[in-house]
MMTF fields as JSON, N, C-alpha, C and O atoms, coordinates in Angstrom:
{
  "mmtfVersion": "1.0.0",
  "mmtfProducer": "UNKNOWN",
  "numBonds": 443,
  "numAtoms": 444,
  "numGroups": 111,
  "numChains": 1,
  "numModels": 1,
  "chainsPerModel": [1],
  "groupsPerChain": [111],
  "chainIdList": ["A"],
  "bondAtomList": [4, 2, 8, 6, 12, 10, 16, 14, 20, 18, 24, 22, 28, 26, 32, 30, 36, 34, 40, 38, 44, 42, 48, 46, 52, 50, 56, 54, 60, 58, 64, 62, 68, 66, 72, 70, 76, 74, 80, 78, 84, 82, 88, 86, 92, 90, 96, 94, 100, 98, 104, 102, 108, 106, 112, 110, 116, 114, 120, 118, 124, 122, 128, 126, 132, 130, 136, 134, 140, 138, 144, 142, 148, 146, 152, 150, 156, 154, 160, 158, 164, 162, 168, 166, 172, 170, 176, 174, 180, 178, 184, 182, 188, 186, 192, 190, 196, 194, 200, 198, 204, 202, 208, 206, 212, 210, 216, 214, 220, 218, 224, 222, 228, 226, 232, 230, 236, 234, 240, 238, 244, 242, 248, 246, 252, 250, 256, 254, 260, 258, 264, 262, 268, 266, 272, 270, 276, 274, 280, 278, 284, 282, 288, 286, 292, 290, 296, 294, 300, 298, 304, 302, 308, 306, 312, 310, 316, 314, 320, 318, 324, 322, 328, 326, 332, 330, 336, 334, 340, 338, 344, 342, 348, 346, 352, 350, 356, 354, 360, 358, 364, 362, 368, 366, 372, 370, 376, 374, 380, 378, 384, 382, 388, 386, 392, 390, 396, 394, 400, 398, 404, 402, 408, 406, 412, 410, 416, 414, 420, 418, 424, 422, 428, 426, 432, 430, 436, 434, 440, 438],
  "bondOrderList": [1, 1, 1, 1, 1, 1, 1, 1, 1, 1, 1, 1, 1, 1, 1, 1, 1, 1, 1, 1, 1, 1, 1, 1, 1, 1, 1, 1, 1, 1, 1, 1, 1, 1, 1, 1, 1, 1, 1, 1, 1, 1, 1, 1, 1, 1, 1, 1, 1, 1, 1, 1, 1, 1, 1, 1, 1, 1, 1, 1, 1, 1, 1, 1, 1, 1, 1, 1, 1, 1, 1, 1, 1, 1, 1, 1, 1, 1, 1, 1, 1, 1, 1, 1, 1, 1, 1, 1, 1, 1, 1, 1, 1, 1, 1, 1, 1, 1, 1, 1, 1, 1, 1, 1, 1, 1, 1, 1, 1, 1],
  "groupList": [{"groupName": "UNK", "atomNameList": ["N", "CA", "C", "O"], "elementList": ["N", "C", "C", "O"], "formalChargeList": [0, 0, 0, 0], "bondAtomList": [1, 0, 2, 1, 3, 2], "bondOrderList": [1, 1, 2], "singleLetterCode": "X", "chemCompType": "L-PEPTIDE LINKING"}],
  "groupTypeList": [0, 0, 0, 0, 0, 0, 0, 0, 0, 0, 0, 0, 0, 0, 0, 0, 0, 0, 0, 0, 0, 0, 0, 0, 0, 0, 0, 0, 0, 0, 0, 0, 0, 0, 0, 0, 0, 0, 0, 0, 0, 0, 0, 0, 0, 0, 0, 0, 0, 0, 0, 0, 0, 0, 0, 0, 0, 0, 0, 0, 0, 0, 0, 0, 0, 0, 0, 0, 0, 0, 0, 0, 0, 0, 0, 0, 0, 0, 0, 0, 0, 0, 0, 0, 0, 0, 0, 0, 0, 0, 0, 0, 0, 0, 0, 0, 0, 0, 0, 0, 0, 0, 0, 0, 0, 0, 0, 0, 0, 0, 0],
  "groupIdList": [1, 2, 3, 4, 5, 6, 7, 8, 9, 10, 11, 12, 13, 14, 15, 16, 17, 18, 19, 20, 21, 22, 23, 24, 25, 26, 27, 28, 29, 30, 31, 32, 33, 34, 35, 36, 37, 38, 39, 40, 41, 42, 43, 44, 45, 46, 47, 48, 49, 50, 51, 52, 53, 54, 55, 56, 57, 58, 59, 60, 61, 62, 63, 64, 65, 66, 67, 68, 69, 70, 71, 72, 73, 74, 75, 76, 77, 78, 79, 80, 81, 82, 83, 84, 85, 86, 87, 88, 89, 90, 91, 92, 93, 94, 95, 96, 97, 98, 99, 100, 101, 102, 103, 104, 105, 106, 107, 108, 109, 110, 111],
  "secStructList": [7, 2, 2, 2, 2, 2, 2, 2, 2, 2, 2, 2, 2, 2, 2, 2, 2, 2, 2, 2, 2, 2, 2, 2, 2, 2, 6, 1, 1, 1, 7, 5, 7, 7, 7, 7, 3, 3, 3, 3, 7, 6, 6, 1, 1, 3, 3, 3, 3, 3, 3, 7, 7, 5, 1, 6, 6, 6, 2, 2, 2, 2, 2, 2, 2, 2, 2, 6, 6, 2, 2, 2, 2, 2, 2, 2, 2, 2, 2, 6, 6, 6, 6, 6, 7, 1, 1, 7, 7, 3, 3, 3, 3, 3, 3, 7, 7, 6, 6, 6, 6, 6, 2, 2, 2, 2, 2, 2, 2, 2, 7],
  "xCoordList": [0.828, 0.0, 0.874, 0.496, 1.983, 2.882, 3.434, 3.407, 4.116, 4.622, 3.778, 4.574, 2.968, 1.904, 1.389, 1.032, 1.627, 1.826, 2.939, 2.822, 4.395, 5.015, 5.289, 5.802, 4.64, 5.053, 4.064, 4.385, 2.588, 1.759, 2.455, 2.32, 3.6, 4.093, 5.009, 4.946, 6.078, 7.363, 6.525, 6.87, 5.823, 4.838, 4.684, 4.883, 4.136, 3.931, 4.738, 4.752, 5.756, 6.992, 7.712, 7.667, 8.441, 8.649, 8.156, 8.792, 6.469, 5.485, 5.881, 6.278, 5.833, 5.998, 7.71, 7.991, 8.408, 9.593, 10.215, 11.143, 9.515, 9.371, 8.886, 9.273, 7.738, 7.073, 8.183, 8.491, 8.507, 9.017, 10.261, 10.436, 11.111, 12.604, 12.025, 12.494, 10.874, 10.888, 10.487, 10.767, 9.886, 9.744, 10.909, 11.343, 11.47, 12.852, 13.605, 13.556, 14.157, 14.366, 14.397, 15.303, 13.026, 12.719, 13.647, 14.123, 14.003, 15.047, 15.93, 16.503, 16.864, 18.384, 17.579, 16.796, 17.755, 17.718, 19.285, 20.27, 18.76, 19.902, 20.433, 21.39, 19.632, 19.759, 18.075, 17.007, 18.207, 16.856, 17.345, 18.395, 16.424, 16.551, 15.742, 15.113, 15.596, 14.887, 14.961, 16.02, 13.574, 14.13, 13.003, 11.84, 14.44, 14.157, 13.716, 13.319, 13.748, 13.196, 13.24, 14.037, 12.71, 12.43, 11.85, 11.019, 12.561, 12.959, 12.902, 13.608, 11.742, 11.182, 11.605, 11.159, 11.925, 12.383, 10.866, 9.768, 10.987, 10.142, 9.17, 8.106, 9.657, 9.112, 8.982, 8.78, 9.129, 8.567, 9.383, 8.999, 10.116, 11.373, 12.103, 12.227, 12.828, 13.433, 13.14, 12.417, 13.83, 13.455, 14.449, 15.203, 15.11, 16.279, 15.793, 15.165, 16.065, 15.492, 16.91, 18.012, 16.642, 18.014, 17.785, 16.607, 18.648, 18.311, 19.041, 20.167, 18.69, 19.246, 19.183, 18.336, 20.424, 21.046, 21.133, 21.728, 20.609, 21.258, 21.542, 20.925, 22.695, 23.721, 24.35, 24.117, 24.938, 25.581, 27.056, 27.654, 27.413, 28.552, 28.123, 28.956, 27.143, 26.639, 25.871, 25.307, 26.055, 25.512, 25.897, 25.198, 27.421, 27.8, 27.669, 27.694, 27.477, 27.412, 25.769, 25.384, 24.909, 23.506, 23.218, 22.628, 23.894, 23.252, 24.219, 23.885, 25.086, 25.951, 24.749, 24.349, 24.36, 23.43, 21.921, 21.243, 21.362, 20.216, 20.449, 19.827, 21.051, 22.114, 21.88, 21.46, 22.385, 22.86, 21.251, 20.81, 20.638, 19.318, 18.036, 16.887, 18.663, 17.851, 16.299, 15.261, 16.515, 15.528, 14.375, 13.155, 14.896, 14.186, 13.509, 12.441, 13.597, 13.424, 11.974, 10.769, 12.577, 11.927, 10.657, 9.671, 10.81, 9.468, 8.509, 7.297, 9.304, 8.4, 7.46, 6.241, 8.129, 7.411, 6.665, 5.889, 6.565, 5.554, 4.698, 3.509, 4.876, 3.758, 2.575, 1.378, 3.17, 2.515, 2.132, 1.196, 2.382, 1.89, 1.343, 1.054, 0.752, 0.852, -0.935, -0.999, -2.329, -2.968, -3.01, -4.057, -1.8, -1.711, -0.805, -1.076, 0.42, 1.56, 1.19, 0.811, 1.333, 1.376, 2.898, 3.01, 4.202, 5.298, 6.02, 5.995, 6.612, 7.226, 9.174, 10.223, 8.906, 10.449, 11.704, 11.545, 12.809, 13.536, 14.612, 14.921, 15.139, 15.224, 16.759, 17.514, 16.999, 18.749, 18.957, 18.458, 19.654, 19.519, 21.139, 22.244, 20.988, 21.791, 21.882, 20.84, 22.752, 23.203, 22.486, 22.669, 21.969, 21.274, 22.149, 21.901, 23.171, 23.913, 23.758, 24.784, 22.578, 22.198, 21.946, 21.127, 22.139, 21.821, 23.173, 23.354, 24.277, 25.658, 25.788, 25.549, 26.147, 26.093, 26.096, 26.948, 24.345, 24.114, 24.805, 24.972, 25.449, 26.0, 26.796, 26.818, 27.848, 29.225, 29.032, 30.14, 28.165, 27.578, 27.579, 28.343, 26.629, 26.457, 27.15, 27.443, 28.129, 29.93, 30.663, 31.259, 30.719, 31.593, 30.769, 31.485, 29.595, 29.298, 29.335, 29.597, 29.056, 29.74, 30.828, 31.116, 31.772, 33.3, 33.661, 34.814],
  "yCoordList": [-1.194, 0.0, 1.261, 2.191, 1.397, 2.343, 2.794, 3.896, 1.294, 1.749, 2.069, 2.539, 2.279, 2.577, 4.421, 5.283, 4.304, 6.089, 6.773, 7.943, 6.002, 6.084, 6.824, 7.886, 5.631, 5.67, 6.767, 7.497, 7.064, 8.199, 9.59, 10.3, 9.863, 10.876, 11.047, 12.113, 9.869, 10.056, 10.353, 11.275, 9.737, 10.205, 11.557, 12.009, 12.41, 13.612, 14.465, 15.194, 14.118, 15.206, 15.094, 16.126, 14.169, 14.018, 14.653, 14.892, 14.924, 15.379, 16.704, 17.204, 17.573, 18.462, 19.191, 20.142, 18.504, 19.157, 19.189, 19.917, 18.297, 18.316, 19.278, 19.689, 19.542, 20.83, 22.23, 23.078, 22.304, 23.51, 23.227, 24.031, 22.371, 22.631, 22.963, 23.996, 22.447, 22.656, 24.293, 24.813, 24.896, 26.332, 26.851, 27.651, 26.588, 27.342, 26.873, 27.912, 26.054, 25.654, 26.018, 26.069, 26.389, 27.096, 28.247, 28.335, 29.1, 30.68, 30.217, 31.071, 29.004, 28.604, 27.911, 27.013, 28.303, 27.609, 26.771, 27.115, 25.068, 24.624, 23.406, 22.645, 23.486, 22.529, 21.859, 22.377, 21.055, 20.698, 19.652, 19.015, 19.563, 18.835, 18.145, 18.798, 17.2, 16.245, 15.317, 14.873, 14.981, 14.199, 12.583, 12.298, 11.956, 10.681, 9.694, 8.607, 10.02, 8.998, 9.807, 10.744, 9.639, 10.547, 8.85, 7.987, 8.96, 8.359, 9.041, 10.003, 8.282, 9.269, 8.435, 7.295, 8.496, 7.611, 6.997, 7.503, 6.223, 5.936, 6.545, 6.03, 7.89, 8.601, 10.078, 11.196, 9.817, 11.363, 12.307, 13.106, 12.531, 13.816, 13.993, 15.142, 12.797, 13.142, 12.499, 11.537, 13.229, 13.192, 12.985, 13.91, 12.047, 12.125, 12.118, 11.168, 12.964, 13.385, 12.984, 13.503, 12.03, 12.011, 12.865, 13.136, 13.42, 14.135, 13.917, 13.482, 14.12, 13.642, 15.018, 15.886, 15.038, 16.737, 16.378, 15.304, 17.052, 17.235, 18.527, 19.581, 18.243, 17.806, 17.268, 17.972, 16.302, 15.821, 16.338, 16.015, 17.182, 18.123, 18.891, 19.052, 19.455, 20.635, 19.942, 20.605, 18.749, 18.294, 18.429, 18.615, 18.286, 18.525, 19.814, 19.969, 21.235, 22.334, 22.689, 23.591, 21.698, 22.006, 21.422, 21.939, 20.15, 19.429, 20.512, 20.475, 21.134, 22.245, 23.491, 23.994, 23.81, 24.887, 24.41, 25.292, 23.165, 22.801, 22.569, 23.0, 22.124, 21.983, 23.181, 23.246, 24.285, 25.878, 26.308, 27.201, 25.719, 26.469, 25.787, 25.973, 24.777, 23.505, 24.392, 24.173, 25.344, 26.137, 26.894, 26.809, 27.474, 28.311, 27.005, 27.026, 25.813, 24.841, 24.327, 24.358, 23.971, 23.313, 24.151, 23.648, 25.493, 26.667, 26.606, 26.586, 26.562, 26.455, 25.154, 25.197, 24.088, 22.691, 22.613, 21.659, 23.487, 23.73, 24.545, 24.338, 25.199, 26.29, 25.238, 25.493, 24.265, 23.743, 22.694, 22.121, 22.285, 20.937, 20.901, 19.77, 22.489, 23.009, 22.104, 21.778, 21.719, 21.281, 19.561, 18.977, 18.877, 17.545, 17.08, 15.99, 17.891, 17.216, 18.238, 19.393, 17.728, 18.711, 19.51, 20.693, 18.379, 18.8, 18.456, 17.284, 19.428, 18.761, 18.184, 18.622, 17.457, 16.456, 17.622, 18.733, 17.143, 17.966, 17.459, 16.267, 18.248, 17.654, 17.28, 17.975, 15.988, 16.305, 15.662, 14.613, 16.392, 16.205, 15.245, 15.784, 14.219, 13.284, 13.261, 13.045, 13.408, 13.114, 11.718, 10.824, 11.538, 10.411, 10.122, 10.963, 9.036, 8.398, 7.827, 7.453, 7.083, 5.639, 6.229, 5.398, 7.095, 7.07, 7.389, 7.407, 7.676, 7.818, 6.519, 5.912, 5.661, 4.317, 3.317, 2.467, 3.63, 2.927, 2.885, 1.854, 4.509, 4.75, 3.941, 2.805, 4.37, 3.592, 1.879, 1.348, 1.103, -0.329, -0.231, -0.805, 0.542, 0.312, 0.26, -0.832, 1.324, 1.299, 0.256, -0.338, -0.245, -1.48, -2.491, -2.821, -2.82, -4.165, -3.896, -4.765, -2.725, -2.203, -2.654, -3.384, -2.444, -3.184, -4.504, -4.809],
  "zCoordList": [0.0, 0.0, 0.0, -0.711, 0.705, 0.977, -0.284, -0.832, -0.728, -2.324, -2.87, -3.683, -3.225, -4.12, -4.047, -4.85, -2.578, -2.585, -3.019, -3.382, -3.037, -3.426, -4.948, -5.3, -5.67, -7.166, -7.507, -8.445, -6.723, -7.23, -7.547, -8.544, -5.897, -5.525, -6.706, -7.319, -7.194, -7.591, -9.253, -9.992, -9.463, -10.877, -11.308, -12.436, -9.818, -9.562, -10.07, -11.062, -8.75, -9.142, -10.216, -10.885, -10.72, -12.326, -13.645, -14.672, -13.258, -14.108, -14.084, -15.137, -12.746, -12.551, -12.919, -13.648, -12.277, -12.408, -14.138, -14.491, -15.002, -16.257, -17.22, -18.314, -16.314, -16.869, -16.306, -17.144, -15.418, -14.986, -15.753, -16.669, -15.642, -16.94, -17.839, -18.316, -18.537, -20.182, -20.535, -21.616, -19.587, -19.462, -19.272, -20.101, -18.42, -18.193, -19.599, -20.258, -20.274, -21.352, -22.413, -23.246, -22.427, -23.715, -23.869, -25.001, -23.067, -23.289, -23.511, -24.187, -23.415, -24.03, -25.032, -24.724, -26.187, -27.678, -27.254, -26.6, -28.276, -28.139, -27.071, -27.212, -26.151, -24.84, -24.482, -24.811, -24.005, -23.521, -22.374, -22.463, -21.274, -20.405, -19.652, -18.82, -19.686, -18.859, -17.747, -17.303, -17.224, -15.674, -16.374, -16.658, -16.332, -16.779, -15.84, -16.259, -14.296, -12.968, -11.728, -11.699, -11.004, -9.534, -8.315, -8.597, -7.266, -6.774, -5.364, -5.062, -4.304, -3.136, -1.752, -1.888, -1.158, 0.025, 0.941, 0.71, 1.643, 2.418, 3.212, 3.554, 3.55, 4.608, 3.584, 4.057, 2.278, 1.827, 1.733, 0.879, 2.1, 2.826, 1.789, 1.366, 1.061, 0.351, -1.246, -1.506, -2.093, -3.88, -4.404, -4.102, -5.269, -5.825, -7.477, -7.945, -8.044, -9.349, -10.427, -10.247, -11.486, -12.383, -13.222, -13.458, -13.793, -14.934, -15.95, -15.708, -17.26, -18.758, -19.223, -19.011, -20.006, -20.482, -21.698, -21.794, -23.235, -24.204, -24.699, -24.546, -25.388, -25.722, -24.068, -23.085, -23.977, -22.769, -22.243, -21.216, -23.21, -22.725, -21.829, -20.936, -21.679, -20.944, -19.323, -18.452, -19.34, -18.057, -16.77, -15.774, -16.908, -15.36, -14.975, -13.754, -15.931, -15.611, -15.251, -14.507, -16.012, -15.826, -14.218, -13.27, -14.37, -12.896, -11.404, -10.22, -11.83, -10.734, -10.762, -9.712, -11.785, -11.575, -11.096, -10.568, -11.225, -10.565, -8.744, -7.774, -8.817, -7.409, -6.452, -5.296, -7.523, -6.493, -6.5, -5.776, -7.209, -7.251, -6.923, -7.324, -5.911, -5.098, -4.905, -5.529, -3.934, -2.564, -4.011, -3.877, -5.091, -6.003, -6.379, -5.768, -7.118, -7.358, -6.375, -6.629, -5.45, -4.293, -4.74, -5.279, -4.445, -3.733, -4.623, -4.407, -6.065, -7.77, -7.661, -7.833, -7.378, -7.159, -6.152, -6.207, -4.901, -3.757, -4.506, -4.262, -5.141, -5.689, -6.693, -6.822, -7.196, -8.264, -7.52, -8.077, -6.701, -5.697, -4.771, -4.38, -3.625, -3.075, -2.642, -1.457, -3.573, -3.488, -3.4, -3.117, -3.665, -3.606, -2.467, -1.962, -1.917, -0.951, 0.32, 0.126, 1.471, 2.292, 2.573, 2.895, 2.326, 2.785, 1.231, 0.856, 0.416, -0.341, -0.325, 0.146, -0.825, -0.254, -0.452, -0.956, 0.007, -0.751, -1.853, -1.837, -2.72, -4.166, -3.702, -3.022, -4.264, -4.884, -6.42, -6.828, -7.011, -8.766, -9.176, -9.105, -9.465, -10.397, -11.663, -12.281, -12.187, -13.967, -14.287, -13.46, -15.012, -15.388, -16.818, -17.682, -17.234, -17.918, -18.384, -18.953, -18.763, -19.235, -20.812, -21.203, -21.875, -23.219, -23.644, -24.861, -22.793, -23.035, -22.869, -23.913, -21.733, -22.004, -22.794, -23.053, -23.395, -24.325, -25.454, -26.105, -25.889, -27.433, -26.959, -27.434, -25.677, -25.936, -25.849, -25.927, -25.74, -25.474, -27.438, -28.215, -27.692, -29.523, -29.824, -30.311, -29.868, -31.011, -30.772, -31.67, -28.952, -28.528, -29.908, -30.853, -29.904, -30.463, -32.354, -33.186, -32.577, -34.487, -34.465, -35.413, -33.504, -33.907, -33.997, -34.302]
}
């Protein structure tokens, strides 16, 4: 039963924090960014959000600036959730790697 609130919540925020990059997004022509899994702990509190950067050069600088801008973040996703969560978790943002991966898995098996 627990998990199940779980996966509603982590559904949620994903949805949401998706919508709010792709707005912010839109003003850098050129980049786009997405949150490919969100991942909520047991007790709610906390959110671990991956995120997928393209172009993937620009990731470790995107996931350093989501980072510094946790609390602006957080307040945007309370504003938009503000009728469904009573407490919203707090975020921490991961590079999500798995389509870099994959290329380098493809080229290994072309050779």
């Amino acid at each position: 039963m627990e998990k199940t609130r779980q996966n509603k919540i982590e559904r949620l925020i994903q949805k949401e924090l998706s919508n709010l990059f792709l707005n912010e997004t839109r003003k850098t022509h050129g980049m786009m960014v997405s949150v490919s899994e969100c991942r909520i702990s047991p007790d709610l509190s906390y959110c671990t959000a991956y995120i997928s950067v393209f172009p993937s050069e620009k990731s470790e600088e995107t996931i350093k600036n989501l980072t510094e801008n946790v609390k602006t973040i957080r307040y945007e996703l309370g504003q938009r959730l503000r009728y469904q969560l009573r407490i919203v978790p707090e975020l921490r943002f991961f590079k999500d790697d798995t389509l870099d991966y994959m290329e380098h898995i493809d080229e290994l098996l072309k050779k």
